[in-house]
N, C-alpha and C positions, 0 to 999 in steps of 0.2 A: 797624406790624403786630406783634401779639403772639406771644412766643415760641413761644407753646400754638399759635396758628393757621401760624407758620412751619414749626412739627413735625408738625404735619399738612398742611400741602402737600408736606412732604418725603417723606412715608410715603406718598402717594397716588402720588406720582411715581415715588418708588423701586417700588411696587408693581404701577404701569402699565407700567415698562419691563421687570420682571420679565417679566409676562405678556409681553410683545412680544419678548423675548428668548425667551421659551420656544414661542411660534411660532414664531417666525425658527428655531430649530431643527427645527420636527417639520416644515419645507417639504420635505429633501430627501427623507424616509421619503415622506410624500402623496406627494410627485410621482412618485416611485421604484413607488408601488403603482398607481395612476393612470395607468399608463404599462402594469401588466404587467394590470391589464383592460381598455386600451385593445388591448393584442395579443390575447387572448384572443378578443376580441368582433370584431374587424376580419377578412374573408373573401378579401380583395386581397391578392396576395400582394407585390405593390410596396409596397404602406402597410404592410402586416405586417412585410416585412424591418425599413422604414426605423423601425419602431417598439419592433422589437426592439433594434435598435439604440442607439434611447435608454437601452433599460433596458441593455443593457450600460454604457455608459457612466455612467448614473446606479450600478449599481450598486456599479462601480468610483470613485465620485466619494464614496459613502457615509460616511460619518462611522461608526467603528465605534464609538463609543455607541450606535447606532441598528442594529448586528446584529439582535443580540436581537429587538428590536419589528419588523424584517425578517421573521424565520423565524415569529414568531409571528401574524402578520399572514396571511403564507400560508397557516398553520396554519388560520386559521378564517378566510377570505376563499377560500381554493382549494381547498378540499376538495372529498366526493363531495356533488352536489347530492340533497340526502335526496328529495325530492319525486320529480323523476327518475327513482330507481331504485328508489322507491318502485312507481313505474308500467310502467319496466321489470321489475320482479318479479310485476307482475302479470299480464300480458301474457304473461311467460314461462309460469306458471302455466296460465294460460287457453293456452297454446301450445304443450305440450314439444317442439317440433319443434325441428331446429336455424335456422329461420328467424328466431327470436327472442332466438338466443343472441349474434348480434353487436350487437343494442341494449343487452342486460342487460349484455355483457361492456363496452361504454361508456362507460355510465350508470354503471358501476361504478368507476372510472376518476377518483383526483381530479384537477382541473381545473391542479393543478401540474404535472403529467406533462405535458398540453400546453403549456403556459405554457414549461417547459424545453425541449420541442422546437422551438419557434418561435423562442428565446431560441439555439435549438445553429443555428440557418440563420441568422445574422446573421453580420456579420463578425466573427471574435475570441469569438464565443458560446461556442465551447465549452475556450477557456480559462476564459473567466469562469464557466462551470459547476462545472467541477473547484476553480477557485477561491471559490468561493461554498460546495460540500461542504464544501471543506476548513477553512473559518470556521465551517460549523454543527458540525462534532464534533466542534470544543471546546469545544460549548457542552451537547452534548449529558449527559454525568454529571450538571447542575444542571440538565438539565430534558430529561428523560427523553420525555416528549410532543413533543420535535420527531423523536423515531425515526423517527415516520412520514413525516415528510419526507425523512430518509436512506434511509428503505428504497426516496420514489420514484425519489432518485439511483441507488442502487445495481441498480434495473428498469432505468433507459434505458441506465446506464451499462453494463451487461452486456451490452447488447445492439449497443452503439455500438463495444464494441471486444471484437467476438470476433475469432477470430482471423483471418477471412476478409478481417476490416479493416485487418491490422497487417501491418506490410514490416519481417522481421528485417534487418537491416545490420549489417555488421562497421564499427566505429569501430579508426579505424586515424591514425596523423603526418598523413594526408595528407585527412582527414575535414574541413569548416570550425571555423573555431579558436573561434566563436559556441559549438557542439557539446562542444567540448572542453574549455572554461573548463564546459560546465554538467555535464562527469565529474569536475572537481575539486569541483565545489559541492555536489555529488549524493551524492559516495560517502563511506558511511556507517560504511562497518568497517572499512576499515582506510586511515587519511585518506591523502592523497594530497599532499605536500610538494612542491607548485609544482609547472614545468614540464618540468624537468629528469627528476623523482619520474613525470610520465604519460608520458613521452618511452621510459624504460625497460618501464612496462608496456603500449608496444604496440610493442614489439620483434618481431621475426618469432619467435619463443619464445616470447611474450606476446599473448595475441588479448581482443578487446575484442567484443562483441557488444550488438545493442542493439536493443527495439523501439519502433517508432514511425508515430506516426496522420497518412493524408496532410492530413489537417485540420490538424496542428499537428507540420512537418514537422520543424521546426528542435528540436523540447522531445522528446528522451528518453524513453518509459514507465518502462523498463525496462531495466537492463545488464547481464551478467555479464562476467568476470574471467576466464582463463582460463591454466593456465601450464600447459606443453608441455614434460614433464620425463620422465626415467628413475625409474622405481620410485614409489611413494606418498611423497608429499610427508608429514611428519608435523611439522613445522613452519610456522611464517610469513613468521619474516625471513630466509631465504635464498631464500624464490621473488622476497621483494620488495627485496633487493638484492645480490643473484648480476648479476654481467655479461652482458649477453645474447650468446646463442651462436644457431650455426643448430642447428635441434631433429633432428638427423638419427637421434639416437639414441634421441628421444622415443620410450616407451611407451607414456605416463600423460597426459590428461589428468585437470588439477585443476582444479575449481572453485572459486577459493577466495575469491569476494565478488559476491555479488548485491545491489543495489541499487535497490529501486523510488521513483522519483522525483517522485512526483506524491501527494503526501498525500492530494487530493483523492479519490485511484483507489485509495483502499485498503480492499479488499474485494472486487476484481475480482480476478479471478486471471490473471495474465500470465506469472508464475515457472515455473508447471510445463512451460504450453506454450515455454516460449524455452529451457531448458533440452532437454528433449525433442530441439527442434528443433538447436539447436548439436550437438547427440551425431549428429543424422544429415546436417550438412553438415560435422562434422569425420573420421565417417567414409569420405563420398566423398573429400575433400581431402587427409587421411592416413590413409592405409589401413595404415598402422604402429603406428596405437595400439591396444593391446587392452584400454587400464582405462580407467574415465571415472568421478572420484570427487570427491568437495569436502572441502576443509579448511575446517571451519566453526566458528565460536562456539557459547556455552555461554550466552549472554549472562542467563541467570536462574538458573545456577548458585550463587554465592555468596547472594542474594535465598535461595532455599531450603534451605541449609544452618543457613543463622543466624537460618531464623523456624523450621527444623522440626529439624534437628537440630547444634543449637549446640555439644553435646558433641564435633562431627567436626571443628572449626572450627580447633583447636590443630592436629590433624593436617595439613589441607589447609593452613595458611600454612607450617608449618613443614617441609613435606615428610617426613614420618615415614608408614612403611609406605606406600608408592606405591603397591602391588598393590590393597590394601583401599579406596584412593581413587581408583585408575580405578573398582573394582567401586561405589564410591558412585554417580559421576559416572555410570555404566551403568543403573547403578538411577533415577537422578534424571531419564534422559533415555527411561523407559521408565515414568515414571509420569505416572499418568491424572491428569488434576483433573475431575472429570465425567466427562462423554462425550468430552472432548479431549486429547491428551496435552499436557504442562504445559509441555510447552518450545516456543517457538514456533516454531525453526528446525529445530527435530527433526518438529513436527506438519509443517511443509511439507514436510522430504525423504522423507523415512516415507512422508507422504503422497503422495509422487508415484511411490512402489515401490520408493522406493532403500533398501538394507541397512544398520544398523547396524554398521559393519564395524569403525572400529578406535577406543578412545579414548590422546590421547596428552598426555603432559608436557611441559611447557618447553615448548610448543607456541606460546605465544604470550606473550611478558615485555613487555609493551607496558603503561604503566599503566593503559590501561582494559583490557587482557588479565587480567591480575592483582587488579583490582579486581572485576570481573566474575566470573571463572570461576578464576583463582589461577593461570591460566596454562595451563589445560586446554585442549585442540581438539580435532575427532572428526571421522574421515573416514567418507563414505556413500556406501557405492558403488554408480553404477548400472550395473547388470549387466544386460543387456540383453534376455538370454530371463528375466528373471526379474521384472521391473518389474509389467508387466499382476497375475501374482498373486501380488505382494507388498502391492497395492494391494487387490487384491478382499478378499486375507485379515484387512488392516487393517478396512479398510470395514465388511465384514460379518460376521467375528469376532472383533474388537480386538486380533488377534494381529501382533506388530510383528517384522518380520524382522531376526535377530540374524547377527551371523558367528558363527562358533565358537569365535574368540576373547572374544568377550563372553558368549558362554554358557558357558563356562568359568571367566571371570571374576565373573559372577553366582555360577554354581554353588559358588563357593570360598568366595567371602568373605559372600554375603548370605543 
Protein backbone atom coordinates (compact mmCIF):
# COMPACT_ATOMS: atom_id res chain seq x y z
CA UNK A 1 0.00 0.00 0.00
CA UNK A 2 1.18 3.37 -0.86
CA UNK A 3 2.22 6.08 1.37
CA UNK A 4 -0.45 8.57 -0.41
CA UNK A 5 -3.25 5.86 0.28
CA UNK A 6 -1.74 5.03 3.92
CA UNK A 7 -2.26 9.15 4.59
CA UNK A 8 -5.34 8.96 3.54
CA UNK A 9 -6.69 6.16 5.61
CA UNK A 10 -5.03 7.98 8.51
CA UNK A 11 -6.85 11.25 7.81
CA UNK A 12 -10.30 9.53 7.50
CA UNK A 13 -9.78 7.80 10.66
CA UNK A 14 -8.33 10.43 12.65
CA UNK A 15 -11.34 12.49 11.25
CA UNK A 16 -14.11 9.78 11.97
CA UNK A 17 -12.99 9.56 15.55
CA UNK A 18 -12.90 13.30 15.82
CA UNK A 19 -16.56 13.27 14.89
CA UNK A 20 -17.35 10.30 17.42
CA UNK A 21 -15.38 12.18 20.04
CA UNK A 22 -17.32 15.20 19.60
CA UNK A 23 -20.64 13.34 20.00
CA UNK A 24 -19.47 11.36 22.71
CA UNK A 25 -19.27 14.73 24.25
CA UNK A 26 -22.53 16.55 23.42
CA UNK A 27 -24.48 13.13 24.96
CA UNK A 28 -24.48 14.56 28.40
CA UNK A 29 -25.84 18.28 27.39
CA UNK A 30 -28.92 15.97 24.98
CA UNK A 31 -29.59 13.94 27.66
CA UNK A 32 -29.50 16.68 30.39
CA UNK A 33 -32.23 18.85 27.97
CA UNK A 34 -34.13 15.63 27.01
CA UNK A 35 -34.86 14.99 30.46
CA UNK A 36 -35.88 18.88 31.50
CA UNK A 37 -38.81 18.41 28.35
CA UNK A 38 -39.52 15.22 29.52
CA UNK A 39 -40.40 17.10 33.12
CA UNK A 40 -42.08 19.72 31.50
CA UNK A 41 -44.49 17.54 29.38
CA UNK A 42 -45.15 14.81 32.01
CA UNK A 43 -48.65 15.46 34.39
CA UNK A 44 -47.91 12.47 37.06
CA UNK A 45 -46.68 13.57 39.70
CA UNK A 46 -44.65 10.24 40.73
CA UNK A 47 -42.91 10.18 37.02
CA UNK A 48 -42.53 14.08 37.45
CA UNK A 49 -40.44 13.78 40.73
CA UNK A 50 -38.53 10.68 39.45
CA UNK A 51 -37.67 12.86 36.48
CA UNK A 52 -36.77 15.63 37.98
CA UNK A 53 -34.64 13.86 39.69
CA UNK A 54 -32.56 12.84 36.90
CA UNK A 55 -32.11 16.22 35.80
CA UNK A 56 -30.61 16.97 39.07
CA UNK A 57 -28.32 14.58 38.86
CA UNK A 58 -27.48 14.89 35.37
CA UNK A 59 -27.08 18.29 36.06
CA UNK A 60 -24.62 17.99 38.71
CA UNK A 61 -22.80 15.27 36.59
CA UNK A 62 -22.31 18.16 33.72
CA UNK A 63 -19.07 18.73 32.33
CA UNK A 64 -18.63 22.35 32.77
CA UNK A 65 -17.59 22.82 29.17
CA UNK A 66 -21.12 22.35 28.41
CA UNK A 67 -22.49 25.31 31.00
CA UNK A 68 -22.70 27.65 28.59
CA UNK A 69 -24.68 25.48 25.69
CA UNK A 70 -26.72 24.64 29.12
CA UNK A 71 -28.13 28.21 29.73
CA UNK A 72 -28.15 28.78 26.24
CA UNK A 73 -30.38 26.04 25.31
CA UNK A 74 -32.91 27.13 27.90
CA UNK A 75 -32.48 30.35 26.51
CA UNK A 76 -34.27 29.27 23.33
CA UNK A 77 -35.88 25.86 24.06
CA UNK A 78 -37.91 27.27 27.39
CA UNK A 79 -38.87 30.50 26.75
CA UNK A 80 -42.32 32.18 26.40
CA UNK A 81 -44.31 30.02 23.85
CA UNK A 82 -44.96 33.18 21.20
CA UNK A 83 -47.98 31.45 19.51
CA UNK A 84 -49.78 31.07 23.08
CA UNK A 85 -49.71 34.22 24.16
CA UNK A 86 -50.13 35.39 21.06
CA UNK A 87 -53.75 33.91 21.54
CA UNK A 88 -53.85 34.68 25.17
CA UNK A 89 -53.58 38.47 24.22
CA UNK A 90 -56.22 38.07 22.09
CA UNK A 91 -58.66 36.66 24.05
CA UNK A 92 -57.74 39.13 26.68
CA UNK A 93 -58.46 41.65 24.23
CA UNK A 94 -61.72 40.28 23.10
CA UNK A 95 -62.28 39.96 27.08
CA UNK A 96 -60.94 42.67 29.51
CA UNK A 97 -62.59 40.99 32.36
CA UNK A 98 -60.43 39.60 34.94
CA UNK A 99 -61.56 36.02 33.73
CA UNK A 100 -58.90 36.16 31.10
CA UNK A 101 -56.26 37.56 32.96
CA UNK A 102 -55.01 34.18 34.67
CA UNK A 103 -54.49 32.54 31.00
CA UNK A 104 -52.56 35.83 29.67
CA UNK A 105 -50.67 35.90 33.13
CA UNK A 106 -49.59 32.08 32.00
CA UNK A 107 -48.99 32.15 28.66
CA UNK A 108 -46.80 34.83 29.72
CA UNK A 109 -44.69 32.90 31.77
CA UNK A 110 -41.38 31.07 30.34
CA UNK A 111 -41.57 27.50 30.30
CA UNK A 112 -38.20 27.85 32.62
CA UNK A 113 -39.96 29.09 35.64
CA UNK A 114 -41.88 25.68 35.52
CA UNK A 115 -39.03 23.59 34.59
CA UNK A 116 -37.30 25.03 37.95
CA UNK A 117 -40.20 24.51 40.09
CA UNK A 118 -40.54 20.93 39.26
CA UNK A 119 -36.72 20.69 39.46
CA UNK A 120 -37.19 22.67 43.40
CA UNK A 121 -39.77 19.17 44.34
CA UNK A 122 -37.25 16.63 43.73
CA UNK A 123 -34.88 15.50 46.15
CA UNK A 124 -31.69 17.96 46.58
CA UNK A 125 -33.51 20.39 43.75
CA UNK A 126 -33.08 23.14 45.31
CA UNK A 127 -29.71 23.08 46.19
CA UNK A 128 -28.99 22.32 42.82
CA UNK A 129 -30.96 25.46 41.70
CA UNK A 130 -29.01 27.83 43.88
CA UNK A 131 -26.21 26.03 42.42
CA UNK A 132 -26.98 26.12 39.01
CA UNK A 133 -27.70 30.40 39.50
CA UNK A 134 -24.53 30.49 40.86
CA UNK A 135 -22.63 28.89 37.61
CA UNK A 136 -24.95 31.21 35.25
CA UNK A 137 -23.54 34.69 36.74
CA UNK A 138 -20.34 34.05 35.87
CA UNK A 139 -21.20 33.89 32.83
CA UNK A 140 -23.38 36.43 32.64
CA UNK A 141 -20.75 39.97 31.80
CA UNK A 142 -19.91 37.78 28.31
CA UNK A 143 -23.20 37.20 27.58
CA UNK A 144 -25.61 39.39 28.73
CA UNK A 145 -28.91 37.49 27.00
CA UNK A 146 -28.84 34.87 29.62
CA UNK A 147 -30.24 38.00 32.26
CA UNK A 148 -33.26 36.68 31.41
CA UNK A 149 -32.79 33.45 32.81
CA UNK A 150 -31.50 35.25 36.17
CA UNK A 151 -34.21 37.38 36.44
CA UNK A 152 -36.49 33.89 36.38
CA UNK A 153 -34.23 32.72 39.34
CA UNK A 154 -34.33 35.77 41.14
CA UNK A 155 -38.93 35.47 40.53
CA UNK A 156 -39.09 32.11 42.19
CA UNK A 157 -36.20 32.69 44.27
CA UNK A 158 -37.97 35.63 46.12
CA UNK A 159 -40.66 34.09 46.57
CA UNK A 160 -39.23 30.74 47.90
CA UNK A 161 -37.57 32.41 50.62
CA UNK A 162 -39.44 35.15 51.98
CA UNK A 163 -39.39 35.38 55.30
CA UNK A 164 -42.29 33.42 56.29
CA UNK A 165 -40.10 30.58 55.07
CA UNK A 166 -36.99 31.08 56.99
CA UNK A 167 -36.28 29.84 60.96
CA UNK A 168 -33.68 32.57 62.55
CA UNK A 169 -31.35 30.31 65.02
CA UNK A 170 -28.66 31.26 67.20
CA UNK A 171 -25.54 29.26 66.13
CA UNK A 172 -23.82 28.59 69.36
CA UNK A 173 -20.34 25.52 70.71
CA UNK A 174 -23.18 23.43 71.04
CA UNK A 175 -24.98 23.95 67.23
CA UNK A 176 -23.79 20.54 64.92
CA UNK A 177 -20.10 20.78 64.02
CA UNK A 178 -21.49 19.94 59.99
CA UNK A 179 -22.89 23.96 60.64
CA UNK A 180 -19.80 25.06 62.15
CA UNK A 181 -16.91 24.09 59.90
CA UNK A 182 -19.53 25.89 57.10
CA UNK A 183 -19.12 29.47 59.51
CA UNK A 184 -15.45 28.95 58.96
CA UNK A 185 -15.75 28.35 55.21
CA UNK A 186 -18.53 31.05 54.78
CA UNK A 187 -17.08 34.06 56.65
CA UNK A 188 -15.91 36.52 54.48
CA UNK A 189 -14.49 39.67 56.49
CA UNK A 190 -12.94 38.90 58.76
CA UNK A 191 -11.52 35.11 58.41
CA UNK A 192 -11.96 33.03 61.03
CA UNK A 193 -8.45 30.95 62.25
CA UNK A 194 -9.71 27.51 63.02
CA UNK A 195 -11.49 26.31 65.88
CA UNK A 196 -10.08 27.67 68.76
CA UNK A 197 -10.72 31.50 66.55
CA UNK A 198 -14.98 30.23 66.27
CA UNK A 199 -14.82 28.77 69.94
CA UNK A 200 -14.12 32.46 71.27
CA UNK A 201 -16.66 34.09 68.81
CA UNK A 202 -19.63 32.27 70.26
CA UNK A 203 -18.61 33.06 73.88
CA UNK A 204 -21.63 34.08 75.93
CA UNK A 205 -20.17 37.85 74.97
CA UNK A 206 -20.30 36.60 71.40
CA UNK A 207 -23.68 35.63 69.76
CA UNK A 208 -23.83 34.13 66.34
CA UNK A 209 -27.18 34.26 64.57
CA UNK A 210 -28.15 32.68 61.46
CA UNK A 211 -30.89 32.04 58.67
CA UNK A 212 -31.99 28.95 57.40
CA UNK A 213 -34.47 27.11 54.72
CA UNK A 214 -36.23 23.89 56.26
CA UNK A 215 -35.58 22.58 52.74
CA UNK A 216 -31.97 22.76 53.20
CA UNK A 217 -31.64 22.62 56.97
CA UNK A 218 -28.00 21.98 57.57
CA UNK A 219 -26.61 25.06 54.81
CA UNK A 220 -26.71 28.57 56.42
CA UNK A 221 -28.40 31.62 54.12
CA UNK A 222 -27.20 33.88 56.11
CA UNK A 223 -25.19 34.86 59.58
CA UNK A 224 -24.41 37.83 61.51
CA UNK A 225 -21.70 38.24 64.18
CA UNK A 226 -22.55 39.89 67.09
CA UNK A 227 -20.29 41.24 70.15
CA UNK A 228 -21.95 42.33 73.45
CA UNK A 229 -19.66 45.16 74.78
CA UNK A 230 -19.55 48.52 76.84
CA UNK A 231 -19.54 51.66 74.75
CA UNK A 232 -19.24 51.66 70.57
CA UNK A 233 -16.71 49.38 69.39
CA UNK A 234 -14.37 51.51 67.05
CA UNK A 235 -11.98 48.92 66.28
CA UNK A 236 -11.76 45.18 65.24
CA UNK A 237 -9.08 43.41 66.85
CA UNK A 238 -10.10 43.70 70.46
CA UNK A 239 -13.70 42.40 69.89
CA UNK A 240 -11.90 39.61 68.04
CA UNK A 241 -9.35 38.80 70.53
CA UNK A 242 -10.34 40.27 74.11
CA UNK A 243 -11.08 37.19 76.44
CA UNK A 244 -14.51 36.43 76.88
CA UNK A 245 -16.28 37.69 79.85
CA UNK A 246 -19.90 37.43 80.99
CA UNK A 247 -21.56 40.75 79.32
CA UNK A 248 -23.09 42.02 82.42
CA UNK A 249 -21.98 45.40 81.77
CA UNK A 250 -22.87 45.13 78.13
CA UNK A 251 -24.55 48.24 76.66
CA UNK A 252 -23.81 47.92 72.91
CA UNK A 253 -24.60 45.60 70.68
CA UNK A 254 -22.15 45.46 67.58
CA UNK A 255 -22.49 44.16 64.40
CA UNK A 256 -19.46 43.54 63.25
CA UNK A 257 -19.71 40.85 60.18
CA UNK A 258 -22.49 39.65 58.06
CA UNK A 259 -22.10 37.08 55.75
CA UNK A 260 -24.27 35.72 53.12
CA UNK A 261 -23.39 32.25 52.02
CA UNK A 262 -25.16 31.13 49.16
CA UNK A 263 -23.76 32.97 45.90
CA UNK A 264 -26.46 31.54 44.31
CA UNK A 265 -29.05 33.84 46.49
CA UNK A 266 -27.48 36.87 45.78
CA UNK A 267 -30.11 39.30 45.13
CA UNK A 268 -32.45 38.12 47.49
CA UNK A 269 -32.59 40.07 50.41
CA UNK A 270 -32.07 38.36 53.74
CA UNK A 271 -29.67 40.90 55.59
CA UNK A 272 -32.13 43.57 56.37
CA UNK A 273 -34.81 41.18 57.53
CA UNK A 274 -32.15 39.14 60.09
CA UNK A 275 -30.66 42.07 61.29
CA UNK A 276 -34.19 43.73 62.08
CA UNK A 277 -34.99 40.59 63.62
CA UNK A 278 -31.69 39.90 65.94
CA UNK A 279 -32.36 43.75 67.35
CA UNK A 280 -35.76 42.41 68.65
CA UNK A 281 -34.81 39.00 70.02
CA UNK A 282 -31.72 40.87 71.67
CA UNK A 283 -33.99 43.18 73.11
CA UNK A 284 -36.37 40.80 74.86
CA UNK A 285 -33.10 38.70 76.08
CA UNK A 286 -31.20 41.82 77.30
CA UNK A 287 -32.93 44.36 78.12
CA UNK A 288 -29.63 46.25 79.11
CA UNK A 289 -28.69 47.29 75.94
CA UNK A 290 -29.45 50.54 74.52
CA UNK A 291 -27.25 50.82 71.17
CA UNK A 292 -27.40 48.33 68.40
CA UNK A 293 -24.55 49.55 65.80
CA UNK A 294 -22.00 47.62 63.34
CA UNK A 295 -18.43 48.03 62.79
CA UNK A 296 -18.24 47.60 59.11
CA UNK A 297 -15.88 47.74 55.99
CA UNK A 298 -15.12 50.32 53.50
CA UNK A 299 -14.31 47.65 51.17
CA UNK A 300 -14.28 50.12 47.89
CA UNK A 301 -12.64 52.74 49.63
CA UNK A 302 -9.03 52.64 48.29
CA UNK A 303 -10.80 51.38 44.49
CA UNK A 304 -12.09 55.09 44.50
CA UNK A 305 -9.46 57.20 45.86
CA UNK A 306 -6.96 56.09 43.26
CA UNK A 307 -9.36 56.05 40.09
CA UNK A 308 -10.94 59.33 41.28
CA UNK A 309 -8.76 61.08 43.42
CA UNK A 310 -5.22 59.98 43.36
CA UNK A 311 -3.96 63.30 44.75
CA UNK A 312 -5.38 62.04 48.45
CA UNK A 313 -3.61 58.85 48.06
CA UNK A 314 -0.03 60.31 49.94
CA UNK A 315 -2.29 61.36 52.62
CA UNK A 316 -4.38 58.38 53.42
CA UNK A 317 -1.13 55.79 53.45
CA UNK A 318 0.64 58.08 55.21
CA UNK A 319 -1.64 59.17 57.81
CA UNK A 320 -1.31 62.94 57.43
CA UNK A 321 -4.30 65.16 58.50
CA UNK A 322 -6.67 62.37 59.84
CA UNK A 323 -9.62 64.91 60.24
CA UNK A 324 -9.54 65.75 56.30
CA UNK A 325 -9.48 61.89 55.68
CA UNK A 326 -12.25 60.74 57.84
CA UNK A 327 -14.17 63.84 56.11
CA UNK A 328 -12.94 61.95 52.58
CA UNK A 329 -13.96 58.59 53.80
CA UNK A 330 -17.51 60.48 54.71
CA UNK A 331 -17.86 61.86 51.46
CA UNK A 332 -16.94 58.66 49.69
CA UNK A 333 -19.50 56.74 51.69
CA UNK A 334 -22.29 59.23 50.71
CA UNK A 335 -21.74 59.40 47.23
CA UNK A 336 -24.18 58.31 44.59
CA UNK A 337 -22.94 56.48 41.44
CA UNK A 338 -26.34 56.65 39.58
CA UNK A 339 -29.37 56.21 41.37
CA UNK A 340 -27.27 53.89 44.05
CA UNK A 341 -25.03 54.90 46.53
CA UNK A 342 -21.45 53.69 45.46
CA UNK A 343 -20.45 51.66 48.44
CA UNK A 344 -22.09 48.63 48.74
CA UNK A 345 -22.10 47.95 52.50
CA UNK A 346 -23.11 51.61 53.13
CA UNK A 347 -26.25 51.15 50.23
CA UNK A 348 -27.23 48.00 52.52
CA UNK A 349 -27.16 49.82 56.12
CA UNK A 350 -28.46 53.19 54.82
CA UNK A 351 -30.64 51.19 53.34
CA UNK A 352 -32.19 49.31 55.98
CA UNK A 353 -32.50 53.03 58.09
CA UNK A 354 -29.47 52.74 60.01
CA UNK A 355 -27.37 56.32 60.64
CA UNK A 356 -24.16 57.17 59.29
CA UNK A 357 -22.88 57.59 62.71
CA UNK A 358 -19.26 57.37 63.28
CA UNK A 359 -16.13 56.93 60.82
CA UNK A 360 -12.88 55.59 62.56
CA UNK A 361 -8.86 55.08 62.33
CA UNK A 362 -6.70 52.23 63.01
CA UNK A 363 -9.92 50.69 62.85
CA UNK A 364 -8.95 47.64 61.11
CA UNK A 365 -4.67 47.00 60.34
CA UNK A 366 -5.39 43.70 58.96
CA UNK A 367 -3.78 43.36 55.37
CA UNK A 368 -6.85 43.35 53.56
CA UNK A 369 -8.08 46.10 56.12
CA UNK A 370 -5.23 48.26 54.88
CA UNK A 371 -5.32 47.24 51.35
CA UNK A 372 -8.90 47.99 51.14
CA UNK A 373 -9.80 50.86 53.06
CA UNK A 374 -6.16 52.01 54.74
CA UNK A 375 -7.48 50.79 57.86
CA UNK A 376 -10.70 52.91 58.01
CA UNK A 377 -14.28 51.29 59.63
CA UNK A 378 -17.51 53.14 60.28
CA UNK A 379 -20.03 52.51 62.66
CA UNK A 380 -24.16 52.68 61.81
CA UNK A 381 -26.29 52.85 64.16
CA UNK A 382 -29.61 51.45 64.24
CA UNK A 383 -31.65 53.61 66.28
CA UNK A 384 -34.78 52.21 66.61
CA UNK A 385 -37.50 55.09 66.49
CA UNK A 386 -35.67 56.24 63.69
CA UNK A 387 -35.04 53.37 61.19
CA UNK A 388 -38.74 53.32 59.28
CA UNK A 389 -37.83 57.26 58.18
CA UNK A 390 -34.51 57.08 57.65
CA UNK A 391 -35.34 54.65 55.04
CA UNK A 392 -38.35 56.42 53.49
CA UNK A 393 -36.22 59.54 53.39
CA UNK A 394 -33.45 57.50 51.44
CA UNK A 395 -35.93 55.93 49.21
CA UNK A 396 -37.85 58.69 48.25
CA UNK A 397 -35.58 61.66 48.60
CA UNK A 398 -31.86 60.37 48.34
CA UNK A 399 -31.40 61.86 51.52
CA UNK A 400 -28.89 59.70 53.73
CA UNK A 401 -28.94 60.03 57.49
CA UNK A 402 -25.90 61.41 58.91
CA UNK A 403 -24.79 61.79 62.93
CA UNK A 404 -23.63 65.05 63.74
CA UNK A 405 -20.49 64.06 63.96
CA UNK A 406 -20.20 63.59 60.10
CA UNK A 407 -22.02 66.53 59.25
CA UNK A 408 -19.50 68.42 61.04
CA UNK A 409 -16.99 66.61 59.43
CA UNK A 410 -18.41 67.24 55.95
CA UNK A 411 -19.07 70.70 56.96
CA UNK A 412 -15.20 71.47 57.73
CA UNK A 413 -13.17 69.87 55.36
CA UNK A 414 -15.34 69.34 52.12
Amino acid sequence: MSNGIKKWIQQVTDRALEILDLKSTDIPLNDLIEQCHAVISRRGEATGLALAGSVVISWTNLPESQYIAFFQRLLAEFGVDKEVLDLAIKAYQDDTSNNSIPQLHKAAEPKRQELFRRINAAPHGLQCLIKMRETLRLYLKDYPELRQIDEDFIHLFTSWFNKGFLKLEQINWDTPAAILEKLIQYESVHEIRGWDDLRRRLAEDRLCFGYFHPVIPGEPLIFVEVALVRGVANAIEPLLATPPAPPIDADTAVFYSINNCQPGLTGVTFGNLLIKQVVSVLQSEQPNLERFVTLSPIPGLRRWVESKHPEWLHEFEAGIDLDTSKARVAKYLTDWQGSRLRDSVARFHLGNGATLGRINIDSDTSRRGLEQSFGFMVNYFYELDHIVGNHEQLMEQSQIATSREVQLLLKKHC
